[in-house]
N, CA, C and O atoms as a Tinker XYZ file with bonds, in Angstrom:
   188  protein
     1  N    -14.416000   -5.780000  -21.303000    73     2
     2  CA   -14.261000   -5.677000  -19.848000    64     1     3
     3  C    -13.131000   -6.570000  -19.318000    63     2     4     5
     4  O    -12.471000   -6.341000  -18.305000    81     3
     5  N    -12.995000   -7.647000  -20.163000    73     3     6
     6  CA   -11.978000   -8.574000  -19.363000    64     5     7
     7  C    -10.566000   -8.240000  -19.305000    63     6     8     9
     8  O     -9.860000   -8.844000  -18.497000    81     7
     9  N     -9.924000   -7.094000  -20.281000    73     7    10
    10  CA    -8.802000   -6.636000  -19.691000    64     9    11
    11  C     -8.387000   -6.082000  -18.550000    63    10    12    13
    12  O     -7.291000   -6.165000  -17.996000    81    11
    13  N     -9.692000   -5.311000  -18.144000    73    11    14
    14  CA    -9.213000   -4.357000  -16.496000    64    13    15
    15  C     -9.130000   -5.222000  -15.419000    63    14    16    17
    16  O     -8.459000   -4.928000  -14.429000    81    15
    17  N     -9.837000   -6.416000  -15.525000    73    15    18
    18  CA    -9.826000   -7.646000  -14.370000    64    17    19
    19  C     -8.235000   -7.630000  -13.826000    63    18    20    21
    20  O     -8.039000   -7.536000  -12.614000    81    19
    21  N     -7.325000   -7.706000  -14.577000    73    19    22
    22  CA    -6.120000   -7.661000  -14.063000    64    21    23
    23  C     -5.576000   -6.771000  -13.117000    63    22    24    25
    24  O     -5.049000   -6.940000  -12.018000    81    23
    25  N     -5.914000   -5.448000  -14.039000    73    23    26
    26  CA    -5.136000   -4.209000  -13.548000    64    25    27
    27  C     -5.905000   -4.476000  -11.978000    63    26    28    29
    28  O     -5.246000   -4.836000  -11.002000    81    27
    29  N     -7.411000   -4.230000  -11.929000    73    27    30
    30  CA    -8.055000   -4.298000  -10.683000    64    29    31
    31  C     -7.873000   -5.156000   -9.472000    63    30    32    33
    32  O     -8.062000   -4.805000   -8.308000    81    31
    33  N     -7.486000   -6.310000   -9.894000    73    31    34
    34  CA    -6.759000   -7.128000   -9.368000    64    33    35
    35  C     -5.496000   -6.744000   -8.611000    63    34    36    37
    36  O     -5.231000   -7.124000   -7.470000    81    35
    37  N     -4.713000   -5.915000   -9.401000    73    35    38
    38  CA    -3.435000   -5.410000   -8.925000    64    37    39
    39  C     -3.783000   -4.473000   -8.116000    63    38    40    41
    40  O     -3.172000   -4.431000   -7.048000    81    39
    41  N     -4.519000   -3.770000   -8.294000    73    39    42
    42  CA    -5.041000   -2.050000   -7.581000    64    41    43
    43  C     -5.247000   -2.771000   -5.902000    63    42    44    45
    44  O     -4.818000   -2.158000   -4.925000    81    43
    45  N     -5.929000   -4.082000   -5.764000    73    43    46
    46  CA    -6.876000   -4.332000   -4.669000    64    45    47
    47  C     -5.106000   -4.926000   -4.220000    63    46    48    49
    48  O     -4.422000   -4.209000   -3.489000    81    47
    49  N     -4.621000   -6.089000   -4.685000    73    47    50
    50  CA    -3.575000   -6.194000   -4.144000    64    49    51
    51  C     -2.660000   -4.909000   -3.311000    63    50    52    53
    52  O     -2.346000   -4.986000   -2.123000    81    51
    53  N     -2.342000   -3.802000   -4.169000    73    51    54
    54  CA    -2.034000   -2.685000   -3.475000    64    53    55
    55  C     -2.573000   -2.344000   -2.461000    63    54    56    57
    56  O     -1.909000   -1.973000   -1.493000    81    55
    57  N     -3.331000   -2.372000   -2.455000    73    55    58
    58  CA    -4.309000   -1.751000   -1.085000    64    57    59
    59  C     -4.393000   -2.411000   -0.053000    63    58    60    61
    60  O     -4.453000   -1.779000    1.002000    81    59
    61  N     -4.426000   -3.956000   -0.010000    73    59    62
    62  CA    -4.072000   -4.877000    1.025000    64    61    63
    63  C     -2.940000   -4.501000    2.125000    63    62    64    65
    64  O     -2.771000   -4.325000    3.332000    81    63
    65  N     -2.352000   -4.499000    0.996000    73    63    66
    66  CA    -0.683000   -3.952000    1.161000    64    65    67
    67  C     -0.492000   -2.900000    2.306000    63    66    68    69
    68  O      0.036000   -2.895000    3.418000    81    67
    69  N     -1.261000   -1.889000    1.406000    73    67    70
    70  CA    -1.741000   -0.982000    1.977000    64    69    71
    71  C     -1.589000   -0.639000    3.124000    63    70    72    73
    72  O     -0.739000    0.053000    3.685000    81    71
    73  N     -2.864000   -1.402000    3.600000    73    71    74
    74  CA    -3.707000   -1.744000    4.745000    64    73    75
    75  C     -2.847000   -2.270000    5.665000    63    74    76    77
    76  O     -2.936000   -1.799000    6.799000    81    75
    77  N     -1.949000   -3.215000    5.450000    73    75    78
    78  CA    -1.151000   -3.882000    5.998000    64    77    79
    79  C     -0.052000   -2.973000    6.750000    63    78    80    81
    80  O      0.381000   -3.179000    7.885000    81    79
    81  N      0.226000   -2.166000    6.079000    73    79    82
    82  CA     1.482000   -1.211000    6.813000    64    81    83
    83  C      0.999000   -0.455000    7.372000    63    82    84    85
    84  O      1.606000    0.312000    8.120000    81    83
    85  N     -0.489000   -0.439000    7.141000    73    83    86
    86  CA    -1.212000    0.604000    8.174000    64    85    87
    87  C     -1.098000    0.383000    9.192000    63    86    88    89
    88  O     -0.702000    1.124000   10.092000    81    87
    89  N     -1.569000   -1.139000    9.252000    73    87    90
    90  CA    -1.811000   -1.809000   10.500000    64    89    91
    91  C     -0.444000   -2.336000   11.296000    63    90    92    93
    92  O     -0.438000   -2.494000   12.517000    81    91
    93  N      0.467000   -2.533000   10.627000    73    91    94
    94  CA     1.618000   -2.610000   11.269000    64    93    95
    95  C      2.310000   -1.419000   11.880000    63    94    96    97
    96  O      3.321000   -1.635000   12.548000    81    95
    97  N      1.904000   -0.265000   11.735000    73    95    98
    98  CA     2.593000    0.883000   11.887000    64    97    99
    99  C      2.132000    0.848000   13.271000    63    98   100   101
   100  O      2.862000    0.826000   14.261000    81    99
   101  N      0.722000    0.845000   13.252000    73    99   102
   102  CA    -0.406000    0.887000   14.706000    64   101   103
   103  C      0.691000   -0.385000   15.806000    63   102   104   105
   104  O      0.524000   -0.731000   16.976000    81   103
   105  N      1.250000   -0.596000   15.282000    73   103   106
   106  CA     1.572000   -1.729000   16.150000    64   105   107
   107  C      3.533000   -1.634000   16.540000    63   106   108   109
   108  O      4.221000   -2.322000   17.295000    81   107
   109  N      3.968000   -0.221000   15.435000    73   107   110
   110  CA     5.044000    0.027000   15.841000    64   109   111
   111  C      5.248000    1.745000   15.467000    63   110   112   113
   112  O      4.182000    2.306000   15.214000    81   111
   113  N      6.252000    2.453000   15.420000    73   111   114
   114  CA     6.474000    3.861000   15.428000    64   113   115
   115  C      6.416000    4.019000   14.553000    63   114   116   117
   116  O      7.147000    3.649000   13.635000    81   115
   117  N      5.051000    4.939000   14.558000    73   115   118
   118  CA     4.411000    5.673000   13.231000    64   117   119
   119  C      5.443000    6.410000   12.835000    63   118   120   121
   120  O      5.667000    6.503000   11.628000    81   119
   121  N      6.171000    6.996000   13.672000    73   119   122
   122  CA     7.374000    7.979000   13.054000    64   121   123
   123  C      8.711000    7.629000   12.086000    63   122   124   125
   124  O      9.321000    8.431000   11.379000    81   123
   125  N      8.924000    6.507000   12.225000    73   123   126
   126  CA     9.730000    5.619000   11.875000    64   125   127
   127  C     10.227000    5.825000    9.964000    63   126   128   129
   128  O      9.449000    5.804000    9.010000    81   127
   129  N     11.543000    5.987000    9.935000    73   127   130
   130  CA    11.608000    6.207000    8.645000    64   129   131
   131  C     11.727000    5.143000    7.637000    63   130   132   133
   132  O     11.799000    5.284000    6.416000    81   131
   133  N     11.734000    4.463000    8.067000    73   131   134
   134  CA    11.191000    2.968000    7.430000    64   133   135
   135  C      9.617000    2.910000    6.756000    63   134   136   137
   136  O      9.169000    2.610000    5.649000    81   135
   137  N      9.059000    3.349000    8.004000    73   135   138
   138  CA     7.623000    3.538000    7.793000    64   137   139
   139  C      7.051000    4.855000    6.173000    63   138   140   141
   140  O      6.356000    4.881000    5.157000    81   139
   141  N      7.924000    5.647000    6.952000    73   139   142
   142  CA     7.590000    7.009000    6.004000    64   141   143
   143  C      7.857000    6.349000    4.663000    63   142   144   145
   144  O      7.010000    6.227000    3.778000    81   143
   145  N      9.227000    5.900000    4.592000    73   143   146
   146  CA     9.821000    5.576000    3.263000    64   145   147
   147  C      8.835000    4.773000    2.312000    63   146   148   149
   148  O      8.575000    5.055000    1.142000    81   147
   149  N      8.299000    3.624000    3.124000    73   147   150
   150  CA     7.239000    2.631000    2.848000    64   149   151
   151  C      5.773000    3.493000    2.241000    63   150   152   153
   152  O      5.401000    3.148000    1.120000    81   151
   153  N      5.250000    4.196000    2.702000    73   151   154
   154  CA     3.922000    4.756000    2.442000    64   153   155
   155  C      4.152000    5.860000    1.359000    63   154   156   157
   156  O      3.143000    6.278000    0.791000    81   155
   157  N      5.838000    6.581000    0.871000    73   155   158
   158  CA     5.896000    7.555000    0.077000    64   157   159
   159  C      6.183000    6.252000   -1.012000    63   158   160   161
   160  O      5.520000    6.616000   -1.983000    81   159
   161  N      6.598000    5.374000   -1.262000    73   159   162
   162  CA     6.589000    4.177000   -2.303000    64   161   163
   163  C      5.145000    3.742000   -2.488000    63   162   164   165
   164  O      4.979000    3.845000   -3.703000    81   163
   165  N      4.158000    3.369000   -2.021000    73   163   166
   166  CA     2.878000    3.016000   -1.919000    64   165   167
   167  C      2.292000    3.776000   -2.877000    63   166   168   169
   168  O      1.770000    3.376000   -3.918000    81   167
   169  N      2.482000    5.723000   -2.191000    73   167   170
   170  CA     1.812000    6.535000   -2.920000    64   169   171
   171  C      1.832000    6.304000   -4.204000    63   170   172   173
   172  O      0.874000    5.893000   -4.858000    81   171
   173  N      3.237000    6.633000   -4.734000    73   171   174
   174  CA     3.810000    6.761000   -5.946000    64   173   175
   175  C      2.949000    5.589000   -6.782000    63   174   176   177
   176  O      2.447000    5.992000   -7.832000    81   175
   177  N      2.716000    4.138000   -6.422000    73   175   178
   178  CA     2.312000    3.720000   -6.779000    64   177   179
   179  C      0.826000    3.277000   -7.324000    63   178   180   181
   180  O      0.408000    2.423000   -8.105000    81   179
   181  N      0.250000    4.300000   -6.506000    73   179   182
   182  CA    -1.001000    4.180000   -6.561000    64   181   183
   183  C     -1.488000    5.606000   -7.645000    63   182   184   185
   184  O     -2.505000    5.709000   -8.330000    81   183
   185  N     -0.974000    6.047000   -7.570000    73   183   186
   186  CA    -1.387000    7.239000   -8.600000    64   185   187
   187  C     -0.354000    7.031000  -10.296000    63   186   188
   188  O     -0.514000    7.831000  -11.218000    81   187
């Protein structure tokens, strides 16, 4: 079990992340291609 501790570690880091541009978006233009650019990098990363 103690190898996945890492990866999982990283996964939750991502998601913070995540979360974070979520919440920053809410707070500036969702439309924004900055934004887009940001969440199509995220994806990629998460799968």
């Amino acid at each position: 079990m103690e190898p996945l501790a890492p990866m999982y570690e990283r996964q939750v880091k991502k998601m913070r992340h995540f979360n974070k541009l979520m919440h920053d978006a809410d707070n500036h233009d969702r439309n924004s291609l900055e934004f887009l650019r940001a969440v199509r990098i995220e994806n990629s990363l998460m799968t």
